[in-house]
Backbone as JSON, one array per atom type, in Angstrom:
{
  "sequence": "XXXXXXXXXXXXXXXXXXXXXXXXXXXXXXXXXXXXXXXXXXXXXXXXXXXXXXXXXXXXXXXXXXXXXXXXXXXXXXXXXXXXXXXXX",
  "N": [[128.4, 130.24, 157.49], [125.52, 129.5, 156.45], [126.61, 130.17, 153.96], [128.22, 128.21, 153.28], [126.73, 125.81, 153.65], [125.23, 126.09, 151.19], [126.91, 126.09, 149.6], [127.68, 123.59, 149.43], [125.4, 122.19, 148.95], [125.31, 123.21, 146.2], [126.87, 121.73, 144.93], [126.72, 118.9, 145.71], [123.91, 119.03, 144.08], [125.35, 118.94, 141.63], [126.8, 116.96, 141.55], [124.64, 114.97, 141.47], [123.77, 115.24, 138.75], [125.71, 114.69, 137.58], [126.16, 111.64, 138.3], [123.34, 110.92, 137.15], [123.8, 111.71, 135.04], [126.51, 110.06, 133.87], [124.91, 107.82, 135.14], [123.03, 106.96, 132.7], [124.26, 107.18, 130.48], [126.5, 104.78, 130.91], [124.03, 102.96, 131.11], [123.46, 103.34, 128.19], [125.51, 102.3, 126.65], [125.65, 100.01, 127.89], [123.54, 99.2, 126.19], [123.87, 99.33, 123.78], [125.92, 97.49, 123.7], [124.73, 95.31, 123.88], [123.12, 95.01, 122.01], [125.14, 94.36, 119.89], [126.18, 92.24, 120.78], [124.17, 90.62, 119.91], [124.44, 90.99, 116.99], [126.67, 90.03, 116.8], [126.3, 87.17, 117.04], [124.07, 86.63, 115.53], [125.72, 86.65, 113.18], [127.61, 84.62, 113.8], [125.92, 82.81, 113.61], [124.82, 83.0, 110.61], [127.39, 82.83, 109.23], [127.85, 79.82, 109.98], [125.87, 78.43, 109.23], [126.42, 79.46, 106.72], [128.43, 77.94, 105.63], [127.75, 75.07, 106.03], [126.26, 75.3, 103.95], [127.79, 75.96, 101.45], [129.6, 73.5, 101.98], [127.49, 71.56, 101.23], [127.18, 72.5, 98.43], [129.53, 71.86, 97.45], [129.86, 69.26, 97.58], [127.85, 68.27, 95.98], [129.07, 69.18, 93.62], [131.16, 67.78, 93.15], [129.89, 65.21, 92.98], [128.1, 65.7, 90.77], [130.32, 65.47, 89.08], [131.68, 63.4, 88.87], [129.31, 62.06, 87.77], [129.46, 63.13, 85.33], [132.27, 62.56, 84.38], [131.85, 59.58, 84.53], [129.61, 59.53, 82.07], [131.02, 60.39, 79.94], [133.02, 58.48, 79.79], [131.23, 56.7, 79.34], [130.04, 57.14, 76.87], [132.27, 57.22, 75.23], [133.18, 54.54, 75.19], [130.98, 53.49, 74.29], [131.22, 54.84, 71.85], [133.28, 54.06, 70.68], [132.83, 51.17, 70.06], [130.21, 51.21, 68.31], [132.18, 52.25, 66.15], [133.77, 50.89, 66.02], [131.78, 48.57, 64.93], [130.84, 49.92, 62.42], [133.08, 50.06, 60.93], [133.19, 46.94, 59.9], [131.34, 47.02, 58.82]],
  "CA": [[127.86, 128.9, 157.61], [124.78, 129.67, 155.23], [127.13, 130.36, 152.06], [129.1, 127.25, 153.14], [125.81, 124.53, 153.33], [124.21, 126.53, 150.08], [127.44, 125.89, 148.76], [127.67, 121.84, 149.88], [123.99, 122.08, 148.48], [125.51, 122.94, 144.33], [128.38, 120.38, 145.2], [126.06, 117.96, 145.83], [123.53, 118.94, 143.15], [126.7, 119.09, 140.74], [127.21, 115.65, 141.67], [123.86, 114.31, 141.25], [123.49, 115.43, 137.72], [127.03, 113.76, 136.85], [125.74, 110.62, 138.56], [122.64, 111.02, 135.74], [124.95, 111.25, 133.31], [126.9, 108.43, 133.95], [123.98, 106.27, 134.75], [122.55, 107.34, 131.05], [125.85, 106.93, 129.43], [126.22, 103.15, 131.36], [122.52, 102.23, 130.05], [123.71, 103.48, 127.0], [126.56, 101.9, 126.19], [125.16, 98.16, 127.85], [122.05, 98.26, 125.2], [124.89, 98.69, 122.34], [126.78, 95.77, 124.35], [123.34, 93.9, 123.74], [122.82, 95.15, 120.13], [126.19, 93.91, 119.12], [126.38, 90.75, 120.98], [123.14, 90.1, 118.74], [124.52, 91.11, 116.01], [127.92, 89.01, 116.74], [125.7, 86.16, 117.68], [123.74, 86.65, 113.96], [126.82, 87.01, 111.92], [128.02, 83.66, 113.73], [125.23, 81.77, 113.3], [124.76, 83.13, 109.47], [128.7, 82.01, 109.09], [127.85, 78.93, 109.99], [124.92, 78.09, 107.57], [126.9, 79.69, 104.99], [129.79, 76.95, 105.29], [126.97, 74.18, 105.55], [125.94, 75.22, 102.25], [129.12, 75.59, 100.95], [129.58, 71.89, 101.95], [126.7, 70.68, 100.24], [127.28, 72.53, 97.15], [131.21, 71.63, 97.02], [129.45, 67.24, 97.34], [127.09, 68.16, 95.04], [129.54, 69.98, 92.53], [131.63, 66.5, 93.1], [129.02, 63.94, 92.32], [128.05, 66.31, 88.95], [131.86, 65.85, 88.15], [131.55, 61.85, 89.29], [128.83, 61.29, 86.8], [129.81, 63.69, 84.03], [133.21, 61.2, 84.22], [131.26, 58.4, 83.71], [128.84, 59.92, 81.7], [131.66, 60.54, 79.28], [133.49, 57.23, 79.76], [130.24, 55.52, 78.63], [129.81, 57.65, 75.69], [133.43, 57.09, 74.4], [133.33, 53.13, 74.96], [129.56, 53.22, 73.12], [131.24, 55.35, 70.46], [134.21, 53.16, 70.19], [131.47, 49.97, 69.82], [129.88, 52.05, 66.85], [132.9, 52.35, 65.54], [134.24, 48.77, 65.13], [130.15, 47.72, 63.89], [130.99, 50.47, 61.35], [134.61, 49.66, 60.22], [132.84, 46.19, 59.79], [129.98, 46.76, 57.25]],
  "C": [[126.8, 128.65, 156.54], [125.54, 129.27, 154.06], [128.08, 128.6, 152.32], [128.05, 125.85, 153.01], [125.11, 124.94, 151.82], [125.72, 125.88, 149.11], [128.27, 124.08, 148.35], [126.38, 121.42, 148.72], [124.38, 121.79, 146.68], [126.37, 122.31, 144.42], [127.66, 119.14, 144.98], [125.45, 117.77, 144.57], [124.18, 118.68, 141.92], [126.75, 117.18, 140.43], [126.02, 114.4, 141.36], [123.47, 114.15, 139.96], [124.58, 114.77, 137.0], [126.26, 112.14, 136.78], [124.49, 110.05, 137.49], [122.91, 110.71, 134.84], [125.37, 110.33, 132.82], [126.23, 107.74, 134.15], [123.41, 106.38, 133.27], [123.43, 106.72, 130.29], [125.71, 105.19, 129.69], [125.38, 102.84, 130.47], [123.01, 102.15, 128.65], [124.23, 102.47, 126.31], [126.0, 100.01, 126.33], [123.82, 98.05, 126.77], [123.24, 98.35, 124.32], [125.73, 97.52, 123.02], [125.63, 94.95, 123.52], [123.7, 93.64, 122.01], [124.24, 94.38, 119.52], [126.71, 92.41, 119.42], [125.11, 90.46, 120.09], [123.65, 90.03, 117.59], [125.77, 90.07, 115.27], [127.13, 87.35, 116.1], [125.29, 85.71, 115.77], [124.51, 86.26, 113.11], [127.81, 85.57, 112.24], [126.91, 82.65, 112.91], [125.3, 81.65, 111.72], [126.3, 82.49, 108.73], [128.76, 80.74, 108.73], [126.78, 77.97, 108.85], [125.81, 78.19, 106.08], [128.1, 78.7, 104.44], [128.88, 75.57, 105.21], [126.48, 74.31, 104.4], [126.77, 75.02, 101.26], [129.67, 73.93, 100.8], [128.9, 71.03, 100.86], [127.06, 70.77, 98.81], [128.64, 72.06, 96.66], [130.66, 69.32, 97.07], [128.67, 67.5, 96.07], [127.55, 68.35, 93.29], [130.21, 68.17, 92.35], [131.29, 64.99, 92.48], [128.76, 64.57, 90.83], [129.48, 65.97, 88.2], [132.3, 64.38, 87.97], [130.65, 61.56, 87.82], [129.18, 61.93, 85.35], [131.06, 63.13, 83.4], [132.94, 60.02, 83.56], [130.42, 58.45, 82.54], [130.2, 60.21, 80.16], [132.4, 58.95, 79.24], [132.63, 56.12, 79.02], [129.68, 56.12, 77.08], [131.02, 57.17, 74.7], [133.41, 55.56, 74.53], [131.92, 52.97, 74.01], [130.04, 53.66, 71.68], [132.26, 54.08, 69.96], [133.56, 51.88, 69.75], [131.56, 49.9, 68.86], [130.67, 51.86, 66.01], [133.77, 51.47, 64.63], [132.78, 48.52, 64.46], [130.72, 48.82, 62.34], [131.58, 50.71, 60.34], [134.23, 48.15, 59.33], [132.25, 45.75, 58.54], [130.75, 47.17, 56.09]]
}
């Protein structure tokens, strides 16, 4: 009866030190849950900025390409101008 409760006793203890374990391990594992939903979370948000910038600079590249159009259009009708006053004299 002794050897059979002493031996309930390291069954038990056996079992309490697993239970340790696995709560450790658990904890463990839910702070990297955390850490990586942060890190998800980060890597969306940063995503998202990085395509709002993208935006701006893809309007901004647009309007530079808008006036460098005109900006050329009004150079070649000024030259053409020039060109008749100069055929002229």
């Amino acid at each position: 009866m002794l050897a059979t409760n002493q031996k309930l006793r390291d069954e038990v203890d056996v079992v309490r030190r697993e239970r340790v374990t696995y709560s450790q391990v658990r904890k463990d594992m839910e702070d990297e849950l955390v850490k990586v939903n942060y890190e998800i979370t980060d890597q969306a948000q940063r995503h998202v900025q990085m395509q709002k910038t993208a935006e701006v600079m893809k309007e901004k590249i647009l309007r530079l390409k808008e006036k460098n159009q005109h900006d050329q259009s009004t150079y070649h009708s000024e030259y053409d101008k020039l060109q008749v006053i100069l055929l002229r004299i």
